[in-house]
LOLUMLUM-567437 format. One record per residue (C-alpha): residue number from 1; residue in three letters; x, y, z. Coordinates in pm, 1 decimal, always signed. Example, Ala and Ser with C-alpha at 12.3 -4.5 7.8 and 13.67 -1.06 7.14 Angstrom:
BEGIN
1  ALA  +1230.0  -450.0  +780.0
2  SER  +1367.0  -106.0  +714.0
***
This chain:
BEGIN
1  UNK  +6041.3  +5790.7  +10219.1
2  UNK  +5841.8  +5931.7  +10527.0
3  UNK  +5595.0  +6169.7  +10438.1
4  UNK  +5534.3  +6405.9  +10660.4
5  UNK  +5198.0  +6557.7  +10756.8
6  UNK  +5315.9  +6928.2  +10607.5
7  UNK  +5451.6  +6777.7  +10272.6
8  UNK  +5110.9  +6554.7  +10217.9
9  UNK  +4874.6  +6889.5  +10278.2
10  UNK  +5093.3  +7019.4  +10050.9
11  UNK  +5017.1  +6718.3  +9774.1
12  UNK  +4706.3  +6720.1  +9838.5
13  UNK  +4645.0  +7125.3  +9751.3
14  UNK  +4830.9  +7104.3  +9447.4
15  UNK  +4601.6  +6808.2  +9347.5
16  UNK  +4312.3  +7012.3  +9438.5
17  UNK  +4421.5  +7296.0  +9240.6
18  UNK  +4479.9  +7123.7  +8994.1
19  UNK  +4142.8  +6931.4  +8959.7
20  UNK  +4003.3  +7242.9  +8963.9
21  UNK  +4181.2  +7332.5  +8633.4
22  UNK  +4110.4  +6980.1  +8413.2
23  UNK  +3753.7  +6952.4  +8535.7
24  UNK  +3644.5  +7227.1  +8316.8
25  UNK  +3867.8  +7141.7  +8017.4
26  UNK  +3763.9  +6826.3  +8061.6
27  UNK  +3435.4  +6911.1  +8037.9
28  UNK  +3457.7  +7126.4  +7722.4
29  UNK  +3634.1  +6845.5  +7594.0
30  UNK  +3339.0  +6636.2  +7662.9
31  UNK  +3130.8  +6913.6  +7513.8
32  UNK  +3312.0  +6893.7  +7181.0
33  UNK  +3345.5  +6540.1  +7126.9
34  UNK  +2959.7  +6490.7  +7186.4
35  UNK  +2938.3  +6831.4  +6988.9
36  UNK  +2666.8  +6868.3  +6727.5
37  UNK  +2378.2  +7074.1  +6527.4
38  UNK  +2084.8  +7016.3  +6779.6
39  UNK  +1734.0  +6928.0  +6585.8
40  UNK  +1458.2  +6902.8  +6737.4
41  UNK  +1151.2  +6780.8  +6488.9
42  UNK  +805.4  +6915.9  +6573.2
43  UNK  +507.1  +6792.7  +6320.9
44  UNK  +442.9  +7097.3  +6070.2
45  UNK  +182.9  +7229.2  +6187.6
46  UNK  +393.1  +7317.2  +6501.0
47  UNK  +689.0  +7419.1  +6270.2
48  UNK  +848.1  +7082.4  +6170.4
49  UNK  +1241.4  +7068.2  +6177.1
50  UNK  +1406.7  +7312.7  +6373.0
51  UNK  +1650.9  +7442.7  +6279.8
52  UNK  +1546.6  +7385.9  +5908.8
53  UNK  +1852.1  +7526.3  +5697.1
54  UNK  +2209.8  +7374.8  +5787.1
55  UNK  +2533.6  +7385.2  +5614.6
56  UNK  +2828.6  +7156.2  +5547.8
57  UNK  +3129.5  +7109.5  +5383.4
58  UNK  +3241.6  +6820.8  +5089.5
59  UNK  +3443.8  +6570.9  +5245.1
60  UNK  +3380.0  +6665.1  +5669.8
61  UNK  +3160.0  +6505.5  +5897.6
62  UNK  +2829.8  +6676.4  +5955.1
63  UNK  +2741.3  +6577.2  +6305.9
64  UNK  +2342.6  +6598.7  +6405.3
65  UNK  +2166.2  +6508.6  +6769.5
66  UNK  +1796.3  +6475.1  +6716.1
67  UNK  +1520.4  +6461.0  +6908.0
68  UNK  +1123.5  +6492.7  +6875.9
69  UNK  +907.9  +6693.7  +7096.8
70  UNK  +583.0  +6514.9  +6993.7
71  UNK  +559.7  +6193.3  +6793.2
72  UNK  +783.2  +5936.7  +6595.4
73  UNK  +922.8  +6103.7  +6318.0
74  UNK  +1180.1  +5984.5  +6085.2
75  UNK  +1478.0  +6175.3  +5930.7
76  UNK  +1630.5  +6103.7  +5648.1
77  UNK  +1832.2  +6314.4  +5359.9
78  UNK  +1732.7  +6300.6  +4973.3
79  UNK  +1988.1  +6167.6  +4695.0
80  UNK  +2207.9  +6052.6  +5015.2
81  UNK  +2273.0  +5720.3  +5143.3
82  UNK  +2298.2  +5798.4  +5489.8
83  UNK  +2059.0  +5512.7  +5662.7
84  UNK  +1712.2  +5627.5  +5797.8
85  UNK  +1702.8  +5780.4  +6145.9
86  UNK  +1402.5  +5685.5  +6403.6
87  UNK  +1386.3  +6003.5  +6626.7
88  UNK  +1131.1  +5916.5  +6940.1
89  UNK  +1020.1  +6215.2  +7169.5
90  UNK  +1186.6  +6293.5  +7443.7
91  UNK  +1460.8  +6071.6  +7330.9
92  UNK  +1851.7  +6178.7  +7155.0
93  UNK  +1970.9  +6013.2  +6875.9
94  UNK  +2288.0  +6062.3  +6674.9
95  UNK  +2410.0  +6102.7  +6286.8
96  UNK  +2667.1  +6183.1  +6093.8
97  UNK  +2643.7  +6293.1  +5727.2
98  UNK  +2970.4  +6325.5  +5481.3
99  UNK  +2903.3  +6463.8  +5159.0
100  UNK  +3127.7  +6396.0  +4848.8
101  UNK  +2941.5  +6645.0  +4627.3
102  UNK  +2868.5  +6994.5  +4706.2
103  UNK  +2477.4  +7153.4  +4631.2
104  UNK  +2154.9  +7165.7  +4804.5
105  UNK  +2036.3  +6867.2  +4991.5
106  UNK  +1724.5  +6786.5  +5135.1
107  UNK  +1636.1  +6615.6  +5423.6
108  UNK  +1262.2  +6540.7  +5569.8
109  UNK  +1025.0  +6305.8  +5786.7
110  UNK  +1006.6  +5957.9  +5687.2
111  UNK  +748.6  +5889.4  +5876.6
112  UNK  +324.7  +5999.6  +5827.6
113  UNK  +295.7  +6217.8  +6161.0
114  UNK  +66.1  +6430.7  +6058.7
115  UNK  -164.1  +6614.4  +5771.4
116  UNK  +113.7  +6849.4  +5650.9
117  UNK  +391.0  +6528.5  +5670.5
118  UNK  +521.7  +6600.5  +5341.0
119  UNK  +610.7  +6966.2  +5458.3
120  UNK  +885.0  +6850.8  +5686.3
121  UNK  +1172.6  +6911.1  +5546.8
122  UNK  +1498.6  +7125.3  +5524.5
123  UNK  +1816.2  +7183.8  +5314.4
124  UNK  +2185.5  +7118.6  +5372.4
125  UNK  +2393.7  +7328.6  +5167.7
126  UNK  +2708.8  +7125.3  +5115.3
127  UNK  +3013.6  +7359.3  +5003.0
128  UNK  +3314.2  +7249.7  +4811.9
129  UNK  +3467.7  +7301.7  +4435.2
130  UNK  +3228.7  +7393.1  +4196.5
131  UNK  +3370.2  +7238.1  +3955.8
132  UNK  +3208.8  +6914.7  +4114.6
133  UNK  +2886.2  +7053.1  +4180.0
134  UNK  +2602.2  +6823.1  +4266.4
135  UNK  +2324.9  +6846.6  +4002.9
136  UNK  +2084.8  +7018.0  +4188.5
137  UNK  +1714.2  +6904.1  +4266.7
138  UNK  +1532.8  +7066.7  +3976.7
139  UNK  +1249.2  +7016.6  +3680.4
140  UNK  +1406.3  +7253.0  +3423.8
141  UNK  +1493.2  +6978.2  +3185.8
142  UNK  +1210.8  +6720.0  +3328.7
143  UNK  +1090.3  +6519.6  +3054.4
144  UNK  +675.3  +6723.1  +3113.1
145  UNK  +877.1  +7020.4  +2978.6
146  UNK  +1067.1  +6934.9  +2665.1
147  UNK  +742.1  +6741.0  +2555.5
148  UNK  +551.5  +7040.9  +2630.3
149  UNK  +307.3  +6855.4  +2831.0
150  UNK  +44.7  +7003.8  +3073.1
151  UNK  +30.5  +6782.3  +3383.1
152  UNK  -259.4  +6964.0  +3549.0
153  UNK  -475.3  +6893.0  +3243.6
154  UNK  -744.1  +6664.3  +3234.7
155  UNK  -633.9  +6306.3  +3121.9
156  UNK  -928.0  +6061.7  +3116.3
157  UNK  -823.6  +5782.1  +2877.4
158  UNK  -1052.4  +5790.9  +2570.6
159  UNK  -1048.9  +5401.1  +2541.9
160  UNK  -966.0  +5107.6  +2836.3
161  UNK  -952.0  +4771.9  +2833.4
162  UNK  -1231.1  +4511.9  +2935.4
163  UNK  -989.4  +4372.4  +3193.7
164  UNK  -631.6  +4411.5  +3289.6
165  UNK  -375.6  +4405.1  +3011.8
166  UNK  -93.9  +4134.3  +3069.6
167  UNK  +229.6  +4176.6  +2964.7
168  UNK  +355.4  +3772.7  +2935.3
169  UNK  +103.9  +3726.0  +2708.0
170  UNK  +151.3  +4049.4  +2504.3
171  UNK  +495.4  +3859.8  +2437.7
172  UNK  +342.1  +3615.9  +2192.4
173  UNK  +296.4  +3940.8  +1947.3
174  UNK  +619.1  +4103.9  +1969.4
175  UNK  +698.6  +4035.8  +1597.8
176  UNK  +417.3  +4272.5  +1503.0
177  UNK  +520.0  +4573.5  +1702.3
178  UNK  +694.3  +4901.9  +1422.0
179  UNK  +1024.3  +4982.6  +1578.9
180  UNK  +878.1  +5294.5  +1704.1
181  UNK  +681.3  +5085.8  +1979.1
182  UNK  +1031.6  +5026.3  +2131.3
183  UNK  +1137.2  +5334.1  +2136.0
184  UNK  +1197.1  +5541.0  +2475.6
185  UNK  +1076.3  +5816.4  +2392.8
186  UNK  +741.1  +5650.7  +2254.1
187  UNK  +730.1  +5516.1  +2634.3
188  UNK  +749.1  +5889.9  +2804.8
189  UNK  +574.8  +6056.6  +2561.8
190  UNK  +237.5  +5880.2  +2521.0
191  UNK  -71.1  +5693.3  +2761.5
192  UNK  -72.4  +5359.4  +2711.7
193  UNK  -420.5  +5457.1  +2556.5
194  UNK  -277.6  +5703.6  +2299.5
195  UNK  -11.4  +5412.6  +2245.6
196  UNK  -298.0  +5147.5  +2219.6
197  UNK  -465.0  +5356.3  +1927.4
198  UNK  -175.5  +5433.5  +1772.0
199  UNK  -138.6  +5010.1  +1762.7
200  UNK  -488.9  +4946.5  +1685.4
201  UNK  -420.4  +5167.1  +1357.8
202  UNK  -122.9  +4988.3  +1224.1
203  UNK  -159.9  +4718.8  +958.5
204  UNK  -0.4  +4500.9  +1111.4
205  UNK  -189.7  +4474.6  +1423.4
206  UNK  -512.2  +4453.5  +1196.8
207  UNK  -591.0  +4078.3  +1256.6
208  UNK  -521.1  +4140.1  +1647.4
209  UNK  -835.4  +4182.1  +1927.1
210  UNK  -880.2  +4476.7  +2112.1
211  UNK  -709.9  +4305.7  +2431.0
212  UNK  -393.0  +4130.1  +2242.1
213  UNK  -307.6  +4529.7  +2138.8
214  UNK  -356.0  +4589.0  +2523.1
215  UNK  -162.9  +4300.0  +2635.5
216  UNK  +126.0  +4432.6  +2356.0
217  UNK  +111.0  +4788.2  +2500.2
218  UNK  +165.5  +4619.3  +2887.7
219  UNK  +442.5  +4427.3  +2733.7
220  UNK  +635.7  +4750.7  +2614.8
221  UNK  +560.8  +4910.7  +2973.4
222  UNK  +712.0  +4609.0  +3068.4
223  UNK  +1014.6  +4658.8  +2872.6
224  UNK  +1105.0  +4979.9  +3079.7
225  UNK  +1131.8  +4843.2  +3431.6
226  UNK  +1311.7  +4539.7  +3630.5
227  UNK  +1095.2  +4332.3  +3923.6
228  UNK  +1437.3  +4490.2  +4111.7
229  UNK  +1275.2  +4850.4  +4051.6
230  UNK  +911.5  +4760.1  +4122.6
231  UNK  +993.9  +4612.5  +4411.4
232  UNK  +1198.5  +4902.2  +4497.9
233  UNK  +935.4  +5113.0  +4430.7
234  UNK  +654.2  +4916.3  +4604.5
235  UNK  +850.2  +5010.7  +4947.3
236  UNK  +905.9  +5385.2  +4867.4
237  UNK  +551.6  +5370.8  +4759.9
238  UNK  +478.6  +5228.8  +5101.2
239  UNK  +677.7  +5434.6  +5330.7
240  UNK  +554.3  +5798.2  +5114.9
241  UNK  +272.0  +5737.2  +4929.8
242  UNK  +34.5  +5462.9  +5079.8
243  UNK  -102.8  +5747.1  +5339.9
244  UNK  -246.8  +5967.4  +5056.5
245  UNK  -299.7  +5722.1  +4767.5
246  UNK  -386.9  +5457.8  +5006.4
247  UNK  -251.0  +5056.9  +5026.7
248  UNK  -435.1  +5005.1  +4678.8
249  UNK  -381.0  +5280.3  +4518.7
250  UNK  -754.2  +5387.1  +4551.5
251  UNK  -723.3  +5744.9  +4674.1
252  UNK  -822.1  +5679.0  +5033.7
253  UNK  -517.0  +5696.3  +5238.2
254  UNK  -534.7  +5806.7  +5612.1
255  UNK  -418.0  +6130.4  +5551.3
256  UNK  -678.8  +6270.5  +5262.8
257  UNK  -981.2  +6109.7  +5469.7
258  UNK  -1108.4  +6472.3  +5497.4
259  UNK  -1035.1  +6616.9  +5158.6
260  UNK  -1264.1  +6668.5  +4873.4
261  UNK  -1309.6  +6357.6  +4596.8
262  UNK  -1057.9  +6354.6  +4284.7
263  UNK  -1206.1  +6600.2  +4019.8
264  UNK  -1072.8  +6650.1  +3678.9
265  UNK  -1157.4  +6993.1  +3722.3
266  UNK  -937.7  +7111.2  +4040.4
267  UNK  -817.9  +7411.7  +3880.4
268  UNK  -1155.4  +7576.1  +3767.5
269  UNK  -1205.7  +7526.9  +4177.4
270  UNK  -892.9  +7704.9  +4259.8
271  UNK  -602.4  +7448.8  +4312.5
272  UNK  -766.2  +7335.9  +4656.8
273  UNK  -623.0  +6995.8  +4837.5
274  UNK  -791.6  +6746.7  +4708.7
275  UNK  -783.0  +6373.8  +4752.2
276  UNK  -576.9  +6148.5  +4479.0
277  UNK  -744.5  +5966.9  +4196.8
278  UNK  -796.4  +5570.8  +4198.9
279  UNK  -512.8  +5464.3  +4039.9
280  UNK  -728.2  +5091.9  +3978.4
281  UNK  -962.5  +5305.1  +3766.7
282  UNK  -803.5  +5171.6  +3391.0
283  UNK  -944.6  +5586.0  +3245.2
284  UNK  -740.2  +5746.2  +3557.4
285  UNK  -407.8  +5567.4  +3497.1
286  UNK  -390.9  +5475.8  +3126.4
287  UNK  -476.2  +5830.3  +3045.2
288  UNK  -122.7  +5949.2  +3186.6
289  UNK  +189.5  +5925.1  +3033.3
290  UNK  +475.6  +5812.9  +3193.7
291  UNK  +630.8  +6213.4  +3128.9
292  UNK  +320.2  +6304.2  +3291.9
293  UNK  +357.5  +6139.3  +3618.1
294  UNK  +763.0  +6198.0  +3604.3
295  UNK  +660.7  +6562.5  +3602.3
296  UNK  +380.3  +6548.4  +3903.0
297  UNK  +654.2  +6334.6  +4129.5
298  UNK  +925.8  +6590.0  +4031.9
299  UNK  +689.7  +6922.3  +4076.5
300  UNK  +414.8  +6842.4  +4317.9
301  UNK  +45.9  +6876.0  +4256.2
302  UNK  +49.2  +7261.7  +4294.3
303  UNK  -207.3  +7323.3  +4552.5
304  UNK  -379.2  +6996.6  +4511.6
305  UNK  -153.1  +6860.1  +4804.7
306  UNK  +58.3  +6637.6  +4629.6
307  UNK  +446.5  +6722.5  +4731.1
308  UNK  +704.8  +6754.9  +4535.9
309  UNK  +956.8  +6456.1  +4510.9
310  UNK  +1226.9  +6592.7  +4296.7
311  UNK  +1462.5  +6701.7  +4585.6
312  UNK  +1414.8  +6343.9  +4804.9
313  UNK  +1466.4  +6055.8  +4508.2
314  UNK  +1712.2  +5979.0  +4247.5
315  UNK  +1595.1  +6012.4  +3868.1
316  UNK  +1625.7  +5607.3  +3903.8
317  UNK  +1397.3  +5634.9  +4201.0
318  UNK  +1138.4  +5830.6  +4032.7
319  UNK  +1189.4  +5620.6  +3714.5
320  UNK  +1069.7  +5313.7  +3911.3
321  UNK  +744.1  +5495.3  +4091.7
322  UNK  +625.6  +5625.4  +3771.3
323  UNK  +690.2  +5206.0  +3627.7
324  UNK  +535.8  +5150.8  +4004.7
325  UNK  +186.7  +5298.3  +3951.2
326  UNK  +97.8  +5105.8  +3635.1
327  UNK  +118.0  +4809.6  +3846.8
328  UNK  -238.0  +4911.0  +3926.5
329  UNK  -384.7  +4866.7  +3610.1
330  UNK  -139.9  +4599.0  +3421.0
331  UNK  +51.5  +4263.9  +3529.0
332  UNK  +391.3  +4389.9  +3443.5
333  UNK  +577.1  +4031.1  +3579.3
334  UNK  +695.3  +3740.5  +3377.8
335  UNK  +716.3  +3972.9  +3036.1
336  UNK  +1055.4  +3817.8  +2849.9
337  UNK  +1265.5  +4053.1  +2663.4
338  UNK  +1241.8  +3976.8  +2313.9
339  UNK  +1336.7  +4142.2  +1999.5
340  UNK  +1060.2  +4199.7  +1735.6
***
């Protein structure tokens, strides 16, 4: 078929017109499918996440674009097993979150990018039925509160070991432990130095040393933890904690190089930030119970500058930091289960 020069102007105006039609609906279709809440992370001192407060709903994609208009930060959302996100300035990077329980989630900075770190963070509030509702983050029936402990009181161990208490050897004397020793709530509840007296009391410990009772009390520690958990633990520990407490747990992490020395006595100087104690020091760490720590991981150090951890980890999670710490003043590996 000849094609004449009126009939191919013709074509080529109605192609024209048109383009001029799809080009914008193909644009907004572009728009949608890259669609997504914008979030632009900003250290906290400059106002951390922004926007800080989304919403989603149970079962539908949550699509995020971030970006960071300073330094590396890291994003990543509590009780959620979405993978971490690096987000590098200047640069986009993409996510998409599905919740299968509705309730308040928490997302925040993985990464140490500044003195007030721990203060990035924001909430996701995840709708669906409430009959499902996600347990939110909260301390209201935290261990520190049905045992009516005070976590900001002083709690220098009355007695410590000569050296570090081991818990394979502590094994050897399992036959001599009271069933209470065993017991889970004897674990929360008490130091391992109010557990160690308690020991040194019994009868049946009578013919023991001083150390062999501390070597028992590292075994029961022991008893409430897996090398899967520590070593689980070691990396939150790492990635959270390591800037404040420091590599070895000494108190001297990057981040509290400016603050004031530990005191016992924080609150008489009016909850200022203060540096972390030296979890090596045996009167520091065997002076706490595990409820104790629970409760300071869960609440935050309320004005001393330790943040609250409640709304990032699992109970599991927590369960293995608080196991974690002791790691600093007792050899927890190689302790065999047995049954006194």
């Amino acid at each position: 078929m000849i094609v004449t020069k009126a009939r191919l102007a013709r074509i080529l105006v109605i192609l024209l017109l048109a383009g001029a039609v799809l080009i914008p609906i193909g644009g907004r279709l572009s728009s949608y499918v890259m669609a997504g809440v914008e979030i632009r992370g900003r250290t906290a001192e400059q106002g951390g996440w922004t926007p800080s407060h989304l919403a989603a709903q149970v079962g539908e994609p949550l699509e995020l674009r971030l970006t960071s208009d300073d330094v590396v930060h890291g994003f990543a959302v509590g009780r959620h097993d979405a993978p971490e996100v690096e987000v590098a300035p200047g640069k986009w990077v993409t996510t998409s979150l599905v919740f299968d329980q509705p309730g308040t989630y928490t997302f925040y900075c993985t990464r140490w990018c500044g003195p007030g770190h721990w203060r990035m963070r924001g909430t996701i509030e995840v709708s669906g039925d409430p009959e499902d509702e996600y347990p939110e983050a909260s301390v209201s029936f935290a261990r520190y509160i049905r045992f009516g402990i005070d976590i900001d009181a002083p709690i220098p161990a009355d007695v410590v070991p000569d050296a570090r208490p081991v818990a394979s050897r502590g094994a050897e004397w399992v036959d001599r432990l009271p069933v209470y020793a065993l017991e889970a709530d004897t674990y929360w509840r008490h130091s391992p130095a109010e557990l160690w007296q308690r020991l040194r009391d019994e009868p049946a410990q009578a013919e023991l040393s001083d150390m062999e009772i501390w070597d028992l009390v590292a075994w029961i520690w022991a008893q409430q933890t897996t090398a899967e958990a520590l070593s689980h633990a070691e990396g939150l520990y790492a990635r959270e904690g390591a800037a404040a407490h420091g590599e070895a747990g000494q108190g001297d992490g990057v981040m509290v190089e400016d603050l004031s020395p530990y005191s016992y006595d924080f609150r008489e100087d009016g909850h200022r930030a203060i540096r972390p104690p030296d979890l090596t020091i045996f009167a520091h760490t065997l002076g706490a119970s595990p409820a104790r720590l629970e409760g300071k991981m869960l609440r935050g150090g309320m004005g001393t500058g330790m943040p609250a951890y409640g709304a990032i980890y699992t109970p599991e999670e927590i369960e293995a930091l608080v196991a974690y710490l002791y790691t600093y003043v007792m050899d927890l590996d190689a302790a065999p289960t047995a049954t006194p």
